[in-house]
C-alpha positions as CSV (number, residue, x, y, z in Angstrom):
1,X,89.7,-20.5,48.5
2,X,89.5,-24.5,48.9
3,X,86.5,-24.5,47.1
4,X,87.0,-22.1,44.2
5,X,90.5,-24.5,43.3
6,X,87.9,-27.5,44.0
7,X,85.3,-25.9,41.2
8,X,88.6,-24.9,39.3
9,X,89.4,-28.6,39.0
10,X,86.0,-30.2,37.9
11,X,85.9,-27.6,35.2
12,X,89.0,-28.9,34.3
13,X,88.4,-32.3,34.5
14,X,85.1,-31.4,32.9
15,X,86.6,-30.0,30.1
16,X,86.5,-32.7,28.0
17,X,82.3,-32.8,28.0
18,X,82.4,-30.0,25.2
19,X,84.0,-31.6,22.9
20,X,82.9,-35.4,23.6
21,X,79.4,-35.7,23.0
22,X,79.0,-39.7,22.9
23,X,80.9,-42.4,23.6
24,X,80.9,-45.9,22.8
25,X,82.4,-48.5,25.3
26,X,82.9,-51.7,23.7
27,X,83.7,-54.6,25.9
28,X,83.0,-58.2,27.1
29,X,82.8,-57.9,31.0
30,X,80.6,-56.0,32.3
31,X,82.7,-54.6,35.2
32,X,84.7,-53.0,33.2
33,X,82.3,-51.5,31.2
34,X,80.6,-50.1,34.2
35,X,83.8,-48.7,35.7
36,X,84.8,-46.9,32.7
37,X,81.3,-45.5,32.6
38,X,81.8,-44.3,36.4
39,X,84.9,-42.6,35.5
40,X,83.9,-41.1,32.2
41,X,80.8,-39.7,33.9
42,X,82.8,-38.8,37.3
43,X,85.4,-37.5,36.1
44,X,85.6,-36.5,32.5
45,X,81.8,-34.9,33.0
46,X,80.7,-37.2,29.7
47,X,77.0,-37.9,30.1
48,X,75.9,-39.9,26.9
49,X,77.5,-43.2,26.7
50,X,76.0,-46.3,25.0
51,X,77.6,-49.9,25.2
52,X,78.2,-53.1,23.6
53,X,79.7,-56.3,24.3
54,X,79.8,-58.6,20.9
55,X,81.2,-57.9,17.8
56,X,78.0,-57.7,16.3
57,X,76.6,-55.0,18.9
58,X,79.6,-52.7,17.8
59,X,79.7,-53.2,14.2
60,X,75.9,-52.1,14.5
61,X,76.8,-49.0,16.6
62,X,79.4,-47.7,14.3
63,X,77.4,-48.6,11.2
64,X,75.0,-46.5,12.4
65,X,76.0,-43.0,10.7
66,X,76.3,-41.5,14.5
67,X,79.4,-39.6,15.4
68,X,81.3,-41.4,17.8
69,X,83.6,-38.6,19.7
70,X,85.3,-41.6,21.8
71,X,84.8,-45.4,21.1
72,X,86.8,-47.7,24.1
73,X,88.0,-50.6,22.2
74,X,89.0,-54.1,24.0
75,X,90.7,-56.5,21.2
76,X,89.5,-59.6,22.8
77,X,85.6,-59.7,22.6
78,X,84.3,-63.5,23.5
79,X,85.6,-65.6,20.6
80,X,85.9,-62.5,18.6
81,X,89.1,-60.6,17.4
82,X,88.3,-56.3,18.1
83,X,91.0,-55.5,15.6
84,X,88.8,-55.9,12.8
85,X,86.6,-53.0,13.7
86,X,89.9,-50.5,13.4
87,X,90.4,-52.5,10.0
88,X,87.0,-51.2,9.0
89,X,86.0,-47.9,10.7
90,X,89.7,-47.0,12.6
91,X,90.4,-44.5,9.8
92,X,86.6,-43.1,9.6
93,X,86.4,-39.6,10.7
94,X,83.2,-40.6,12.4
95,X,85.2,-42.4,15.5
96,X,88.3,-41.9,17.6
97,X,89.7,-45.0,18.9
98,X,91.3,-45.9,22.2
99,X,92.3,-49.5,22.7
100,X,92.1,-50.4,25.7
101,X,93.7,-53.9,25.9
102,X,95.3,-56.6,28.5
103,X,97.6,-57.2,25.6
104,X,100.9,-56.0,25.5
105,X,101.6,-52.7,24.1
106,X,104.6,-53.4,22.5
107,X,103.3,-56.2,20.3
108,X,100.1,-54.6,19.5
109,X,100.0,-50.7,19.8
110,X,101.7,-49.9,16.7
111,X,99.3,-51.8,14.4
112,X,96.3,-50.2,15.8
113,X,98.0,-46.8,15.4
114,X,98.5,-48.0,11.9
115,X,94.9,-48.9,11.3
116,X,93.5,-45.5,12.9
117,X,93.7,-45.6,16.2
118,X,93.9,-42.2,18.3
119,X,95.0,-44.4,21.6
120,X,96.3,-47.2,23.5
121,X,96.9,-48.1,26.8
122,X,96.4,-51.0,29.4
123,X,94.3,-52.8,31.3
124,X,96.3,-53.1,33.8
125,X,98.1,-49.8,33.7
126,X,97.8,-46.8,36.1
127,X,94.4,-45.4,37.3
128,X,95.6,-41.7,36.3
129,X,97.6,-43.1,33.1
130,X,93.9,-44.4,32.2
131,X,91.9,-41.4,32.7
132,X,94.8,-39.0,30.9
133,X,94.4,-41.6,27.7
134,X,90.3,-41.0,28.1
135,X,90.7,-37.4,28.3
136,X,93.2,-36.6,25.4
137,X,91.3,-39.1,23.7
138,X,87.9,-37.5,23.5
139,X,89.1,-34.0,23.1
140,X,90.5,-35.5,19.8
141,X,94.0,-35.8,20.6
142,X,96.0,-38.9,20.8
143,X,97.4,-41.2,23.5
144,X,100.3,-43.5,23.4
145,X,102.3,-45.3,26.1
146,X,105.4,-44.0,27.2
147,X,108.1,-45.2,24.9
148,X,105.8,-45.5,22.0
149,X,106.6,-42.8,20.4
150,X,110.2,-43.9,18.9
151,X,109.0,-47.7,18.4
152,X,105.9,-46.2,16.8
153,X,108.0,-44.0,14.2
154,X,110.4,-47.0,13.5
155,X,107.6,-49.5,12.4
156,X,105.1,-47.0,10.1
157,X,108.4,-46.4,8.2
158,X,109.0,-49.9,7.3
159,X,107.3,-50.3,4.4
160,X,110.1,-48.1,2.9
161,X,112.7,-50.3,3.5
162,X,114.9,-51.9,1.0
163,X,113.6,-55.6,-0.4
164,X,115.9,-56.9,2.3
165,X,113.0,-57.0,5.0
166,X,111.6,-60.6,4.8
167,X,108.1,-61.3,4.0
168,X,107.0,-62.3,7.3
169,X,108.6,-58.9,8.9
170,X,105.5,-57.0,7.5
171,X,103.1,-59.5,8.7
172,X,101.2,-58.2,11.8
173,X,101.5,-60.1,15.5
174,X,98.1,-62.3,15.0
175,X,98.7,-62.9,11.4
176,X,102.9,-64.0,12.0
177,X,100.8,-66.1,14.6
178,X,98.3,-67.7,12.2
179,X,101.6,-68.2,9.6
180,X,103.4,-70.0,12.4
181,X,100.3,-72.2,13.1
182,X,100.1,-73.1,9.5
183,X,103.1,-74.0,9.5
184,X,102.9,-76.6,12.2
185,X,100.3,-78.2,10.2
186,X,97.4,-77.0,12.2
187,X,94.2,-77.1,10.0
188,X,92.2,-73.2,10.1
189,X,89.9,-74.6,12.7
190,X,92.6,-75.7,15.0
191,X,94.5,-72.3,14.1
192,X,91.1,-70.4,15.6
193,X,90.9,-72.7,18.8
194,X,94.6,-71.5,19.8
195,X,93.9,-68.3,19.1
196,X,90.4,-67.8,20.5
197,X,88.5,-66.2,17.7
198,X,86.4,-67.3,15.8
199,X,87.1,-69.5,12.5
200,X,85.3,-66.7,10.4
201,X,87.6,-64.3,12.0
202,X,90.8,-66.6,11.0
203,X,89.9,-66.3,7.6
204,X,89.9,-62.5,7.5
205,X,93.7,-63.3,8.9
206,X,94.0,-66.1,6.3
207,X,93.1,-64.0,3.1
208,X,95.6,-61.2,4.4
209,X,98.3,-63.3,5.2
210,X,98.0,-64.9,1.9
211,X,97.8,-61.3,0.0
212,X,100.9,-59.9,2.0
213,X,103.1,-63.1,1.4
214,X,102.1,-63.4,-2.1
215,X,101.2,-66.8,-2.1
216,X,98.2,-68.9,-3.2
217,X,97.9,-72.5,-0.4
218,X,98.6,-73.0,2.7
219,X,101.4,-75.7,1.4
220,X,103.6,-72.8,0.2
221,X,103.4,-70.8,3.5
222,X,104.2,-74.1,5.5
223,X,107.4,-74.0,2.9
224,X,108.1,-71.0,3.8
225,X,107.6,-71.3,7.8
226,X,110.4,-74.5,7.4
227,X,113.0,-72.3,5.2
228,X,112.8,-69.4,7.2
229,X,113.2,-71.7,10.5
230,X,109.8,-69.4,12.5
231,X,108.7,-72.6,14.7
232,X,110.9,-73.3,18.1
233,X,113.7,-76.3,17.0
């Protein structure tokens, strides 16, 4: 009896093998990379798992016309920002995206949900929280931390909102950051030092900002960082 509920189990935990063929871990440190493939093996019964740790390794991967039934994402990769591999394959139907980030969900989870994401959770948040995001994941389902859901709703329907919402409301968290550095004077390469990416990365941020505020220098956001009162008095 013991064992038949202990082979009823792994086929359940195994369940997910069927419908996730490959996955793509993409991540800086090496230890995690190896623990997620432990688990995904393990647990999830996921044998064919490739890896990257730069920017350039990933962009390669997904450029590579594969289908990608889970991709691991971590937004911090060296000097380089991970969000802008959801700005340019998150909404492909050749990837499903789980973030899996140290930075705070609240701040962060809604725009990659925005820009295709099928998940998000921590770094540092339960083992079993973890390997329930993996699973849902890669049988094509999506994850979001508790709470989410509500927060998650509230933000996609702000673009709707009257002309009352202020310009910098619609920015996201790293480019409101980049706005607030130009504002305090900070020249683009001092602005990608703070934020630790790299200074082609800031001016992917730059252009956008610029775009979304409708403005053409860097003089008229500063302007508009004093009016609006954005840096600590």
């Amino acid at each position: 009896m013991r064992e038949a509920l202990s082979r009823q189990r792994q086929q359940h935990e195994n369940g997910a093998e069927q419908e996730a063929r490959s996955v793509l871990l993409i991540d800086d440190h090496p230890l995690i990379r190896r623990g997620l493939r432990d688990t995904m093996v393990e647990r999830l019964g996921i044998p064919q798992i490739e890896e990257a740790e730069t920017l350039r390794e990933a962009t390669a991967a997904l450029s590579s016309g594969r289908r990608w039934d889970l991709v691991t994402l971590d937004l911090t990769l060296q000097n380089e920002d991970g969000m802008v591999l959801l700005d340019r394959f998150g909404r492909s139907n050749r990837a499903r995206f789980l973030v899996l980030s140290q930075k705070p969900a609240t701040q962060y989870a809604v725009e990659c949900f925005a820009k295709g994401a099928h998940g998000y959770v921590g770094k540092t948040d339960p083992y079993e929280e973890m390997l329930k995001a993996l699973r849902l994941v890669a049988e094509g389902q999506h994850y979001m931390p508790e709470g989410m859901a509500l927060l998650l709703q509230s933000r996609l329907a702000e673009p709707a909102r009257s002309a009352d919402v202020l310009l910098h409301e619609c920015l996201s968290p790293r480019e409101l950051e980049l706005l607030k550095l130009i504002g305090d004077s900070k020249s683009l390469k001092e602005c990608a030092d703070v934020m630790d990416i790299s200074i082609k990365t800031v001016g992917g941020y730059h252009t956008s900002l610029l775009q979304k505020m409708g403005m053409q220098t860097d003089v008229a956001l500063a302007k508009y960082v004093g009016e609006h009162k954005l840096l600590p008095q």
